[in-house]
LUMBA-558523 format. One line per field, with one value per atom (N, C-alpha, C, O): residue number from 1; atom name; x, y, z. Coordinates in pm, 1 decimal, padded with zeros to 6 digits. Layout:
N
n = c(NUM_...)
atom = c(CA_...)
u = c(X_...)
v = c(Y_...)
w = c(Z_...)
# end
This chain:
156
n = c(1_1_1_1_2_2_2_2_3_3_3_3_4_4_4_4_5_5_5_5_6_6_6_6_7_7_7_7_8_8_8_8_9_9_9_9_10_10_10_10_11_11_11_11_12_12_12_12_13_13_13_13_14_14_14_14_15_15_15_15_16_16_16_16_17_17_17_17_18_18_18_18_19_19_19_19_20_20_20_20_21_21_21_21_22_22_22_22_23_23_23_23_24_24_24_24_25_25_25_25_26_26_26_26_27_27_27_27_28_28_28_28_29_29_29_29_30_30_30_30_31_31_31_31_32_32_32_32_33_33_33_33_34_34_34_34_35_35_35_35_36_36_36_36_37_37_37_37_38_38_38_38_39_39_39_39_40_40_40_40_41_41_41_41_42_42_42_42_43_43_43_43_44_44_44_44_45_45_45_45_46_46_46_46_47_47_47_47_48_48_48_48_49_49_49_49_50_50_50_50_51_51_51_51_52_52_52_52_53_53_53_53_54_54_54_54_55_55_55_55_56_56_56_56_57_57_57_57_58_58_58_58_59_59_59_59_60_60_60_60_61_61_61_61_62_62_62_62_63_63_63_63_64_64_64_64_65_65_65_65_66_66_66_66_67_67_67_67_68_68_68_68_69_69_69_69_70_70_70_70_71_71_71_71_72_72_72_72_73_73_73_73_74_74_74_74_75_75_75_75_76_76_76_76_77_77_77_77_78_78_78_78_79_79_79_79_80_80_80_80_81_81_81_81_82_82_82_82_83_83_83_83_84_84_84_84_85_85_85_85_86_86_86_86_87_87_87_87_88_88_88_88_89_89_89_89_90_90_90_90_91_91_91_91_92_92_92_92_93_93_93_93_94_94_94_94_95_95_95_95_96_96_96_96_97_97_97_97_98_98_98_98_99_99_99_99_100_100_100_100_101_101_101_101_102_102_102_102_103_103_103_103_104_104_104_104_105_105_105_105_106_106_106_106_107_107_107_107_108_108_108_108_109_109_109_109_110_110_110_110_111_111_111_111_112_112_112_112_113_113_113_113_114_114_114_114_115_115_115_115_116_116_116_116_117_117_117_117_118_118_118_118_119_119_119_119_120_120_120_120_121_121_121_121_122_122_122_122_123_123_123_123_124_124_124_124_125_125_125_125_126_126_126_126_127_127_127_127_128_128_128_128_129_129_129_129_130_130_130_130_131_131_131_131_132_132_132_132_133_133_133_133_134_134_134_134_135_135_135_135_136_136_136_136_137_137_137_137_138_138_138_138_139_139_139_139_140_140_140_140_141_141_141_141_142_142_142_142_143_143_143_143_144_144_144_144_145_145_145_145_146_146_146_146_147_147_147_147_148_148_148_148_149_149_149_149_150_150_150_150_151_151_151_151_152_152_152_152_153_153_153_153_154_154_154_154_155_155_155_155_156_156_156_156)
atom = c(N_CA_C_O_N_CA_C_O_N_CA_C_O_N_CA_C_O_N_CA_C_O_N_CA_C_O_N_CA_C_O_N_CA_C_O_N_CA_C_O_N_CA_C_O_N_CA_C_O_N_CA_C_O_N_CA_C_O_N_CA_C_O_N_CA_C_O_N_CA_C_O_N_CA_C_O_N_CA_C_O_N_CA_C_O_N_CA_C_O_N_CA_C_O_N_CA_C_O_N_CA_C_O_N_CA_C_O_N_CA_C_O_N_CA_C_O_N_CA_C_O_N_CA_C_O_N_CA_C_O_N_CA_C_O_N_CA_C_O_N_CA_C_O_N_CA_C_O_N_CA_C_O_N_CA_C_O_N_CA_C_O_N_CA_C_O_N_CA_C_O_N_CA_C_O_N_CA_C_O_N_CA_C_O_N_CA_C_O_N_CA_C_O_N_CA_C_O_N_CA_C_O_N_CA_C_O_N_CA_C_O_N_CA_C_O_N_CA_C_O_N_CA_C_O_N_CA_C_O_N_CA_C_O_N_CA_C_O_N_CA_C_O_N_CA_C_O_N_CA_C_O_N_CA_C_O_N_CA_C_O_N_CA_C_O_N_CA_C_O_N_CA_C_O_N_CA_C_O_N_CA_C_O_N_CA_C_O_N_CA_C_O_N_CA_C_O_N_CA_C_O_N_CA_C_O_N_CA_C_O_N_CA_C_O_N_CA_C_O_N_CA_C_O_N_CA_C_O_N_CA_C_O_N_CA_C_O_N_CA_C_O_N_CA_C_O_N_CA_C_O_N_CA_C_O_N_CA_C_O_N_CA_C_O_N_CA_C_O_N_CA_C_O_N_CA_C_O_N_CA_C_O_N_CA_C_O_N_CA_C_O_N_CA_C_O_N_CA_C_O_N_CA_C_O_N_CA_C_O_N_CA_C_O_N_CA_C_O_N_CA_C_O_N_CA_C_O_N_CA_C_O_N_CA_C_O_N_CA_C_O_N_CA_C_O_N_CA_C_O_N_CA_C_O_N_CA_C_O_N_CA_C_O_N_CA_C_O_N_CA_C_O_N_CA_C_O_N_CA_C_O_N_CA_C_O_N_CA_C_O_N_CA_C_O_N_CA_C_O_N_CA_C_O_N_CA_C_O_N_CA_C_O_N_CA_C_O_N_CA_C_O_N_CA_C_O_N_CA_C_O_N_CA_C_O_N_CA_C_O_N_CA_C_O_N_CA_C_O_N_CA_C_O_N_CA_C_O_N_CA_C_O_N_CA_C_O_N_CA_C_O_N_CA_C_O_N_CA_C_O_N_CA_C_O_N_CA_C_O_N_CA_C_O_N_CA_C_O_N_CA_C_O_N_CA_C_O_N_CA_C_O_N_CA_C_O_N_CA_C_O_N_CA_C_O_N_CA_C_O_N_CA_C_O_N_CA_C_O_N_CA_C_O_N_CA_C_O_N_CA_C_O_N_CA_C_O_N_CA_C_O_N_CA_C_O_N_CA_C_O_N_CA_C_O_N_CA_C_O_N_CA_C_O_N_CA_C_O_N_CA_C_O_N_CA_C_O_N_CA_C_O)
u = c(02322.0_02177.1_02114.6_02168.0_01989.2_01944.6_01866.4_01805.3_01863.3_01818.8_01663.1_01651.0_01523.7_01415.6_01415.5_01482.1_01285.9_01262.0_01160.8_01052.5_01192.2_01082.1_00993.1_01026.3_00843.3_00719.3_00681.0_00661.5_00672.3_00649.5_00516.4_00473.0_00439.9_00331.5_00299.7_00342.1_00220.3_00216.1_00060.1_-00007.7_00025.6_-00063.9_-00173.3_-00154.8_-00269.5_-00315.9_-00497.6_-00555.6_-00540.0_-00668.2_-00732.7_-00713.4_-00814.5_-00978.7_-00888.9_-00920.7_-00794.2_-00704.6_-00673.7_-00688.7_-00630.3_-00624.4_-00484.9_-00427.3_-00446.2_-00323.0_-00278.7_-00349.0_-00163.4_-00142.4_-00004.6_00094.8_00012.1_00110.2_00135.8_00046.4_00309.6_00381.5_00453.9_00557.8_00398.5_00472.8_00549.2_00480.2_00643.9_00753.4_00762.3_00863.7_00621.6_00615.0_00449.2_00356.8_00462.0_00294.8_00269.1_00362.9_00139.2_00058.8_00090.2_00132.3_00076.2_00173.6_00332.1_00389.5_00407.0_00537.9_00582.2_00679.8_00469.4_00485.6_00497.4_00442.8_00569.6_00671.4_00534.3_00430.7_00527.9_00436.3_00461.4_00562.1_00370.6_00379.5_00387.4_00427.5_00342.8_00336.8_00137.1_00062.3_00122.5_-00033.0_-00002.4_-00096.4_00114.8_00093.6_00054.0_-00022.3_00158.4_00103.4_-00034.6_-00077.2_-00088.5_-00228.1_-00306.4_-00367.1_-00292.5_-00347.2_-00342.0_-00434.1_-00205.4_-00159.4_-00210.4_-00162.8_-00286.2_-00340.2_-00462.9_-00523.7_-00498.7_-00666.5_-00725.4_-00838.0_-00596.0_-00626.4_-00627.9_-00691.0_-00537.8_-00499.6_-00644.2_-00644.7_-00753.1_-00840.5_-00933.3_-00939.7_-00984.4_-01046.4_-01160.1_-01150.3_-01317.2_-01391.9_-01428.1_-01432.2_-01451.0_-01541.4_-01397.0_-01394.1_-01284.4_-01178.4_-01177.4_-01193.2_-01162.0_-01196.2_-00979.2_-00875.2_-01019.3_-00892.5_-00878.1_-00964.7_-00808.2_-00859.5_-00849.7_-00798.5_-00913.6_-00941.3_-00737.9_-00631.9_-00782.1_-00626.7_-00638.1_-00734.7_-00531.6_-00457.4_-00342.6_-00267.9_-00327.6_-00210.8_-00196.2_-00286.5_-00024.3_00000.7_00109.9_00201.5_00069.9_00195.4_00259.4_00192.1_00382.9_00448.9_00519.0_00577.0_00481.2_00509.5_00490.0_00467.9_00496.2_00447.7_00335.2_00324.6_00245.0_00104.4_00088.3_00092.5_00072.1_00057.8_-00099.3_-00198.2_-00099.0_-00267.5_-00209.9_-00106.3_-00367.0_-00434.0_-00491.4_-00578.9_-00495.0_-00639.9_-00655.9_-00573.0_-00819.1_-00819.2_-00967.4_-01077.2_-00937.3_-01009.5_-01068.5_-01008.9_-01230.4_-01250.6_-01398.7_-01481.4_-01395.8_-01502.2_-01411.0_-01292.3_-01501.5_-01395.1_-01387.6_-01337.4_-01434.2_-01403.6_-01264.5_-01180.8_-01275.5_-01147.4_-01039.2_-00924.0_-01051.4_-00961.1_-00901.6_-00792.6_-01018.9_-00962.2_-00888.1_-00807.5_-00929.6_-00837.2_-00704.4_-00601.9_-00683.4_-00514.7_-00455.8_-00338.3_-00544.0_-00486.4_-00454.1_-00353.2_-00521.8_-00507.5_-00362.7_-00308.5_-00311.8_-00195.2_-00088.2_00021.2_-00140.3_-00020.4_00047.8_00162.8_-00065.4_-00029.8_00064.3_00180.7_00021.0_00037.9_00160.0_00232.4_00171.9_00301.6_00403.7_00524.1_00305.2_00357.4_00345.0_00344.9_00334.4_00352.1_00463.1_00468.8_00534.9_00674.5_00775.4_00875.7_00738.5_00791.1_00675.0_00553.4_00786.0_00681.6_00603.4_00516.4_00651.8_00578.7_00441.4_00331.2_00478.0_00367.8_00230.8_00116.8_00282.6_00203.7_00125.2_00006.0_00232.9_00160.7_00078.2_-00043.8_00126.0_-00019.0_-00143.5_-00249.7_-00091.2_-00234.4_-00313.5_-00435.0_-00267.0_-00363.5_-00411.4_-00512.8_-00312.3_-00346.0_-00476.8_-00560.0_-00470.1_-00580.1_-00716.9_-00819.2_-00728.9_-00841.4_-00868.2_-00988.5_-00802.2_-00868.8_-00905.2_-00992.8_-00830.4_-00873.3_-01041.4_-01137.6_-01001.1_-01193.0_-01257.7_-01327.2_-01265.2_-01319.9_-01368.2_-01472.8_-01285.3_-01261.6_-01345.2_-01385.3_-01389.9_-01429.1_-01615.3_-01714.0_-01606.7_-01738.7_-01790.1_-01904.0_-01716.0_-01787.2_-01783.4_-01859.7_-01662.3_-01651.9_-01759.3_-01745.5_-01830.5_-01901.8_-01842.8_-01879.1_-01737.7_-01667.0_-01543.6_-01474.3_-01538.9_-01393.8_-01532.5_-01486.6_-01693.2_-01750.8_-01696.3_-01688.3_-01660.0_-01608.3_-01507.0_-01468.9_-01430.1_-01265.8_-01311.9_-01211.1_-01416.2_-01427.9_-01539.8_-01646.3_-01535.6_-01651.6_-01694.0_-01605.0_-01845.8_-01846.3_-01904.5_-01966.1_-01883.2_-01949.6_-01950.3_-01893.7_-02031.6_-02089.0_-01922.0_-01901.3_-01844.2_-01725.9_-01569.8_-01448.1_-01654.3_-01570.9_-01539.1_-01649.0_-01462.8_-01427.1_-01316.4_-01227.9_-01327.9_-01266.1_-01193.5_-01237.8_-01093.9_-01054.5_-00950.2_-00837.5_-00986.8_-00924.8_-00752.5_-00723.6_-00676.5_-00510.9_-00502.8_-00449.6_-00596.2_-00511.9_-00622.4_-00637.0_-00677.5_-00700.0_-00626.3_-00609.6_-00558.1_-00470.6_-00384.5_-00383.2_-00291.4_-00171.3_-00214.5_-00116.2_-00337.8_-00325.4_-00304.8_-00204.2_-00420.8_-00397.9_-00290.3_-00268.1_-00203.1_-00078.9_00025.1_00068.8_00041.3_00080.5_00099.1_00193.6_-00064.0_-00152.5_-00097.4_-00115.5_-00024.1_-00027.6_-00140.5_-00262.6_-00112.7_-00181.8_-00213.5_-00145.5_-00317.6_-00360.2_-00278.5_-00189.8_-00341.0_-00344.3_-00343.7_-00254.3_-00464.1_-00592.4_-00545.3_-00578.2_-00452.1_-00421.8_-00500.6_-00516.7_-00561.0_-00615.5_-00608.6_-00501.2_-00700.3_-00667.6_-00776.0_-00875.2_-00724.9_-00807.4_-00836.9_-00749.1_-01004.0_-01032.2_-00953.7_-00904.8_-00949.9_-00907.6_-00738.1_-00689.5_-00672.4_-00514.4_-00552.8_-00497.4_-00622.0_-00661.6_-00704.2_-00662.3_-00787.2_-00873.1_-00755.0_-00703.5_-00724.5_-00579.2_-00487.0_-00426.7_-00467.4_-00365.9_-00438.2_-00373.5_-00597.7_-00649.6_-00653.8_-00630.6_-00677.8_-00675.4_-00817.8_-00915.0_-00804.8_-00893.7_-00982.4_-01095.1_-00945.9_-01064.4_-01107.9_-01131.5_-01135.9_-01285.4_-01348.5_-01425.9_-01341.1_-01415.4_-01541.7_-01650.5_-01511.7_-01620.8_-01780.2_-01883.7)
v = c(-00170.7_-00169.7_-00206.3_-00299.0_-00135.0_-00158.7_-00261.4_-00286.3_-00334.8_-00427.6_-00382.5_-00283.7_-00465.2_-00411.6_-00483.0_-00582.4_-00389.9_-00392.1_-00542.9_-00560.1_-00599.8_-00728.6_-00626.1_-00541.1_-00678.0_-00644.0_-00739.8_-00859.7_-00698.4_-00785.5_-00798.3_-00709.1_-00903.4_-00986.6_-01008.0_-01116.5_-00918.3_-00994.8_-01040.9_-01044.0_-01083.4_-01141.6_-01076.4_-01089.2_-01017.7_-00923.3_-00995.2_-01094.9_-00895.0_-00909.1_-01002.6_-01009.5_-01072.8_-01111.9_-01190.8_-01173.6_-01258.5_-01352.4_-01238.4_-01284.5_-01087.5_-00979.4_-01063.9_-01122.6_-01034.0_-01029.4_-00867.4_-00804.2_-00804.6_-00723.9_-00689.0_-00753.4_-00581.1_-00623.1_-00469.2_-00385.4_-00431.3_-00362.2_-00302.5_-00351.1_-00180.3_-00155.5_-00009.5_00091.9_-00001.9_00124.8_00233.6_00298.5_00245.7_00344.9_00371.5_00292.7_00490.0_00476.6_00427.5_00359.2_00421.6_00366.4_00418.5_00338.1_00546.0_00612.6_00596.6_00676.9_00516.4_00505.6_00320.7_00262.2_00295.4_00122.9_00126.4_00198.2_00043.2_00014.3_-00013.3_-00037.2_-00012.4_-00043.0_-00205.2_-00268.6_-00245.8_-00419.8_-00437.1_-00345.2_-00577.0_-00612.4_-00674.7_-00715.1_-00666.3_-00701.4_-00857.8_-00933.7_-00905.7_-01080.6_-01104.0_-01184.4_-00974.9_-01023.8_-01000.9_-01058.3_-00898.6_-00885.8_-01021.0_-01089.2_-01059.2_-01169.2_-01290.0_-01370.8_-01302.2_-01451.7_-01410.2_-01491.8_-01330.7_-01324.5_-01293.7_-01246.3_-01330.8_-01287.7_-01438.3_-01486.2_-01496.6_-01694.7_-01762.9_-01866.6_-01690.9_-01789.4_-01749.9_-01790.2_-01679.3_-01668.2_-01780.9_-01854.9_-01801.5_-01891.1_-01905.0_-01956.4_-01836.0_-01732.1_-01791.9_-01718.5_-01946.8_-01974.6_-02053.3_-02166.6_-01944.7_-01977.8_-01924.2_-01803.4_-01995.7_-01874.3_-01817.7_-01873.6_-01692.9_-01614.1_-01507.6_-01420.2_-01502.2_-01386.7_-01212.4_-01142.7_-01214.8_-01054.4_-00978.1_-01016.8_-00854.5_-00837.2_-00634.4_-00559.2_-00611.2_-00465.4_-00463.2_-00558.0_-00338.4_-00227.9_-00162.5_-00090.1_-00134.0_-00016.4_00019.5_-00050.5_00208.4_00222.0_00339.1_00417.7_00351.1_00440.5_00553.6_00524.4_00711.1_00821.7_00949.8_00947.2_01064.9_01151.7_01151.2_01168.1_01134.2_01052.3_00917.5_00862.3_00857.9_00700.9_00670.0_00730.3_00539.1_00540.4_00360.4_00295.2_00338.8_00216.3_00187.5_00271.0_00029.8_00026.7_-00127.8_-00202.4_-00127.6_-00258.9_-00320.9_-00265.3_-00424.5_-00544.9_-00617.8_-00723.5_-00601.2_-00701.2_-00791.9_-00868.4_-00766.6_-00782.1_-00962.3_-00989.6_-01027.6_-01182.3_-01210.8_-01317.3_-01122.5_-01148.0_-01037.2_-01056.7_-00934.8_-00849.2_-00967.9_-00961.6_-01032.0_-01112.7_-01209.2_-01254.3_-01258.1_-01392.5_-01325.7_-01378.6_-01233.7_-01184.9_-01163.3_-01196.3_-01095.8_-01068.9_-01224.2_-01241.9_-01349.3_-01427.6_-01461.5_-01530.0_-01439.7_-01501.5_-01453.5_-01493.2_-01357.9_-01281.6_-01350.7_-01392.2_-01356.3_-01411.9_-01545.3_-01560.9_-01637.1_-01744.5_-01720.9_-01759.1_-01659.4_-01655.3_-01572.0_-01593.6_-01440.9_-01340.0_-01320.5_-01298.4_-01337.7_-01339.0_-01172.7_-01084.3_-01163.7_-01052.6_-00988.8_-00937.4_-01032.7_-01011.9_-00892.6_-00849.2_-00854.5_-00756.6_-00597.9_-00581.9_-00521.8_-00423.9_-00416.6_-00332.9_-00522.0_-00583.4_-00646.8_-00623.4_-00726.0_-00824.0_-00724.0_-00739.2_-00609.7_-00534.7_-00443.6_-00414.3_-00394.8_-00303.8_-00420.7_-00404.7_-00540.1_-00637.9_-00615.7_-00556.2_-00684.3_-00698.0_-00573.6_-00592.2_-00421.2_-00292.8_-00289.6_-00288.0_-00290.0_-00284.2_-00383.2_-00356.7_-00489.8_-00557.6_-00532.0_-00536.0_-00512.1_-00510.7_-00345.4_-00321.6_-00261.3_-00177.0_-00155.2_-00072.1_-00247.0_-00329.4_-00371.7_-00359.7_-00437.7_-00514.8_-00395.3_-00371.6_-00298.0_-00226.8_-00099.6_-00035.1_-00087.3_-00021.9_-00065.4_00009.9_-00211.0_-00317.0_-00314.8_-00342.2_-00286.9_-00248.1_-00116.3_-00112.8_00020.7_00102.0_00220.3_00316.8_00183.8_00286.8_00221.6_00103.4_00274.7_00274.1_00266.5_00184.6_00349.0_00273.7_00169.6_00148.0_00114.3_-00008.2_-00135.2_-00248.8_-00125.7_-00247.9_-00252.3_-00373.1_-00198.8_-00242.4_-00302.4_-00335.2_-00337.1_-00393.1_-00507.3_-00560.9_-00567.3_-00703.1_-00780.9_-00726.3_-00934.5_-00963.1_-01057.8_-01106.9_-01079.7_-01194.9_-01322.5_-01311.6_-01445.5_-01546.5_-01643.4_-01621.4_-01747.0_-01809.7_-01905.5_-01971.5_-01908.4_-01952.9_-01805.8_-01805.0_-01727.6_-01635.9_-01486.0_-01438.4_-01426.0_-01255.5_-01296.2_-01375.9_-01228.6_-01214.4_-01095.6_-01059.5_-01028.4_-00894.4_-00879.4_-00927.8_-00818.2_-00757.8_-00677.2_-00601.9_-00740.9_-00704.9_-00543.5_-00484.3_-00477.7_-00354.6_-00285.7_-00164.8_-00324.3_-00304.1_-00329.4_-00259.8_-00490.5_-00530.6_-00440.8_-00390.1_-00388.2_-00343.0_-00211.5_-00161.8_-00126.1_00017.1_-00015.9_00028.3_-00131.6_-00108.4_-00148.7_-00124.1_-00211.1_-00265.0_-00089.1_-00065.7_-00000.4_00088.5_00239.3_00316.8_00240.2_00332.2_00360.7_00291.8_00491.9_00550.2_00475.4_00474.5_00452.1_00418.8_00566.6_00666.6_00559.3_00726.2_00703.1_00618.6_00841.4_00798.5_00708.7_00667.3_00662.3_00581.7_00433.9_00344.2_00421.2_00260.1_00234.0_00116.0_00321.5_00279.0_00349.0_00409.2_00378.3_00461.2_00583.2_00595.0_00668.3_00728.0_00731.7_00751.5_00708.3_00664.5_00679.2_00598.2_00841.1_00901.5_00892.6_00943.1_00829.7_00791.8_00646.9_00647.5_00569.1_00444.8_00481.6_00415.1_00582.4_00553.3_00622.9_00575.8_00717.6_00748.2_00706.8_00748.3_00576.2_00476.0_00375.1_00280.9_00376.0_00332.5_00339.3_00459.4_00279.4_00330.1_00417.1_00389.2_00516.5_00614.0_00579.8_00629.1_00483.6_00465.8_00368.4_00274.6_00334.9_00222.2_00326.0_00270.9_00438.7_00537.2_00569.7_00592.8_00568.2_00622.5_00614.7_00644.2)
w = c(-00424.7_-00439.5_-00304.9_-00244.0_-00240.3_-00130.2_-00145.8_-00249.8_-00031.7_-00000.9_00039.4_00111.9_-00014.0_00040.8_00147.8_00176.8_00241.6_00353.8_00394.3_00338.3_00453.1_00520.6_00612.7_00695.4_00554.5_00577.9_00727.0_00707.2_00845.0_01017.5_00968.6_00895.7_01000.0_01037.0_01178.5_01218.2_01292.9_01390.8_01364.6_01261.8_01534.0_01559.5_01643.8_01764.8_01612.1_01726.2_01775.6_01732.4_01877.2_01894.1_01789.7_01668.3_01870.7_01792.2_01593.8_01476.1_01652.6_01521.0_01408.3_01295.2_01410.8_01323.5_01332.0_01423.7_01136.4_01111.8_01078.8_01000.0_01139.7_01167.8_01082.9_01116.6_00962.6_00871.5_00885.6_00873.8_00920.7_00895.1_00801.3_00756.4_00760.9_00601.8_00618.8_00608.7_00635.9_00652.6_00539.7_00514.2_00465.4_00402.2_00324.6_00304.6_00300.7_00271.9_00183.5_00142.5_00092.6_00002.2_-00127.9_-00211.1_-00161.7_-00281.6_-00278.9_-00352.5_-00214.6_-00214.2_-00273.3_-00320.2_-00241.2_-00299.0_-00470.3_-00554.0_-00478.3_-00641.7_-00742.3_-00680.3_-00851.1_-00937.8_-00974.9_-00943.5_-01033.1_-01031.6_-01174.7_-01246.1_-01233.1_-01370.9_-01392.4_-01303.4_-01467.3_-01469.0_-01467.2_-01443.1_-01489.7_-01469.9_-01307.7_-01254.0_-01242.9_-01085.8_-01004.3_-00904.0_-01081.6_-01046.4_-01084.4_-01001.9_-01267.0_-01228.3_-01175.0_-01163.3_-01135.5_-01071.0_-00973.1_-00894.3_-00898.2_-00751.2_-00734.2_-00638.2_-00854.5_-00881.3_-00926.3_-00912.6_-00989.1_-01017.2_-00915.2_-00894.8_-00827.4_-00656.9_-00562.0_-00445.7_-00608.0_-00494.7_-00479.8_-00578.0_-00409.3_-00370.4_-00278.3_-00166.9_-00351.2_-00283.4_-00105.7_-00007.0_-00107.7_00030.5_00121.7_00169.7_00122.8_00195.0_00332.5_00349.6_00421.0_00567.2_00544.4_00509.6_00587.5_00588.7_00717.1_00715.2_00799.0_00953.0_00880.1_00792.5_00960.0_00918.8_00915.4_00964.4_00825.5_00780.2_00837.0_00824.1_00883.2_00908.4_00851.7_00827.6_00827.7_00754.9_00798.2_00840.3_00826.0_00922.0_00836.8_00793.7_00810.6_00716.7_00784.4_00851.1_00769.0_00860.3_00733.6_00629.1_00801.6_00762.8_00833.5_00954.5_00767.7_00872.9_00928.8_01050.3_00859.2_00897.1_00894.6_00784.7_00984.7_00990.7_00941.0_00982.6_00821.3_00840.1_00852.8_00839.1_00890.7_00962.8_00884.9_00862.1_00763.1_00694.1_00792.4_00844.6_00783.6_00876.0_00790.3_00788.6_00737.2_00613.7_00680.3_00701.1_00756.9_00849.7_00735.9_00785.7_00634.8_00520.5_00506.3_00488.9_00519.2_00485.6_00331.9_00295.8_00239.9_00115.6_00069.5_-00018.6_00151.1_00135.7_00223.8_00181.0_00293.6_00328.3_00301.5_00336.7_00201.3_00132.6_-00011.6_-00088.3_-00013.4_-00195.8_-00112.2_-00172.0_00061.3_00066.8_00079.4_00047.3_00130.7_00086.0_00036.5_00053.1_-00085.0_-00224.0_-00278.4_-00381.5_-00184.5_-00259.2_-00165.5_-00203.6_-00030.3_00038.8_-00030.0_-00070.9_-00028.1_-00170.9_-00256.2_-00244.2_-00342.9_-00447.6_-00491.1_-00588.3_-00371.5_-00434.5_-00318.8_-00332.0_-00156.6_-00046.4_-00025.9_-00111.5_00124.9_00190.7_00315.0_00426.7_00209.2_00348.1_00272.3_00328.9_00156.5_00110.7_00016.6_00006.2_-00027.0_-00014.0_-00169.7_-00194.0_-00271.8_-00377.3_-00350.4_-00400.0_-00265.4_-00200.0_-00162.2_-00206.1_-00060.0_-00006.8_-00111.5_-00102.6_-00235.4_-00338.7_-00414.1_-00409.8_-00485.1_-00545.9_-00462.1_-00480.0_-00367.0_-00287.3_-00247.0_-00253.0_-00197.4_-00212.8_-00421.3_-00491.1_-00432.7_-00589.7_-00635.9_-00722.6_-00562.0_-00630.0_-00546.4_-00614.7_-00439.5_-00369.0_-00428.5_-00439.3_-00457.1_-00591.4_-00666.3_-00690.4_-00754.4_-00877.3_-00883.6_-00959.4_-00730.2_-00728.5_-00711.0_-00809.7_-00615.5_-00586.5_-00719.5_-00711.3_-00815.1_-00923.6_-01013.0_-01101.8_-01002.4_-01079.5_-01034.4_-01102.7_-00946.3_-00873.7_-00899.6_-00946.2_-00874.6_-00825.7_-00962.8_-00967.7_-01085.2_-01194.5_-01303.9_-01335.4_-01341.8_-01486.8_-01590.7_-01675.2_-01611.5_-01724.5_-01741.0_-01840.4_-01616.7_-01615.1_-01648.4_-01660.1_-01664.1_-01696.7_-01831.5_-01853.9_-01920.3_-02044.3_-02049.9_-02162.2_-01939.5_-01953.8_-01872.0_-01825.9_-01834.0_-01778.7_-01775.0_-01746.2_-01806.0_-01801.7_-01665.7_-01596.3_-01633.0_-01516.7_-01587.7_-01693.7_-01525.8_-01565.8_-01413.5_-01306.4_-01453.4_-01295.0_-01295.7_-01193.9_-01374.8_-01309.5_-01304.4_-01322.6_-01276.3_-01266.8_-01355.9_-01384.4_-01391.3_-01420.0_-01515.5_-01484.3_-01650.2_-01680.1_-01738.7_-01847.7_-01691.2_-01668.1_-01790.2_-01779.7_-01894.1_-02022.4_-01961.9_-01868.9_-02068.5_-01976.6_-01947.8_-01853.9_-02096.7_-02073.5_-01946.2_-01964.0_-01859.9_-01731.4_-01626.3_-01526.1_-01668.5_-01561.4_-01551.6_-01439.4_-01642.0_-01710.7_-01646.3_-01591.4_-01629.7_-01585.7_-01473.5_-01418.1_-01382.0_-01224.1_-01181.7_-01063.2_-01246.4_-01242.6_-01202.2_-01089.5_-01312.1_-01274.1_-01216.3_-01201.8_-01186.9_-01168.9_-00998.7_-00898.4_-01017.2_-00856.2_-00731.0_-00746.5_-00683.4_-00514.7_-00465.7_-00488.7_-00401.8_-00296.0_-00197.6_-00185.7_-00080.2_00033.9_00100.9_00174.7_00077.5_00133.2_00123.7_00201.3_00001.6_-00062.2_-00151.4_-00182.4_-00207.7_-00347.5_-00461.2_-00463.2_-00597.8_-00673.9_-00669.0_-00597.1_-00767.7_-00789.6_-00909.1_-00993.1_-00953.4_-01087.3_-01197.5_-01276.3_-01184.7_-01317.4_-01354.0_-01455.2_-01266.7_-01247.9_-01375.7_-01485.6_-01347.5_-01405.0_-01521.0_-01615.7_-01547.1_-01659.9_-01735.2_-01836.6_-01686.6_-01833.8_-01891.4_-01990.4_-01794.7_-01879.0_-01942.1_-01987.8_-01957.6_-02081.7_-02147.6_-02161.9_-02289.9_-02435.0_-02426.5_-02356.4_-02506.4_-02514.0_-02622.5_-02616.9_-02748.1_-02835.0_-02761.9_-02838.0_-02633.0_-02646.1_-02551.9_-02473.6_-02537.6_-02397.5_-02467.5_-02414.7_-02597.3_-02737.0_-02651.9_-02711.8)
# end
């Protein structure tokens, strides 16, 4: 059985943490929805965290670069919590800053979560899709990958 690959961390420009991942964004393993949320409990919104890069290597190399300090404190929240030295680590953490982003920008994932002034609370069988829901290109999803591993009677 192969051994996975250790994910390099350097140190670059202007305090960028600079994270090496030897394969693209659709090639990272699918997770469990416990690990989405154990890294969604570990955040910790007014945490200073340095701005974060991704470098994924393929025939096309892409660059994502997280200089938003709340996209930075959620990859902390993962470094914590799941670590980023492998390529699990790397799929939670794109997985979840999708998750948020998913959580923001689809109209119908507001039915799978609620907010309150101490926080979100995110219904499993949401966790459980972004949990196994293909990654893009890009490192994120694409809606309709997500919304089909929803249950279809609450779409009503």
């Amino acid at each position: 059985m192969p051994t996975e690959p250790e994910i390099a961390a350097l140190a670059g420009p202007g305090g960028v943490v600079l994270h090496l991942i030897p394969r693209l964004p659709p090639a990272l393993p699918a997770v469990t929805a416990r690990d989405l949320e154990q890294a969604w409990e570990a955040t910790q919104p007014a945490i200073f965290a340095p701005p974060r890069a991704f470098r994924f290597d393929g025939p096309v190399p892409l660059e994502l670069r997280l200089a938003d300090p709340d996209a930075a404190a959620w990859v902390a929240a993962v470094e914590r919590s799941i670590g980023l030295s492998t390529l699990h680590g790397i799929s939670v953490c794109l997985r979840l800053l999708a998750l948020i982003a998913l959580m923001a920008q689809a109209r119908w994932a507001r039915n799978w979560f609620s907010l309150a002034r101490d926080g979100a609370v995110i219904r499993p069988e949401l966790l459980r899709a972004a949990a196994g829901a293909p990654l893009n290109e890009g490192g994120g999803f694409d809606e309709s990958a997500v919304q089909a591993l929803m249950p279809s009677s609450a779409w009503g």
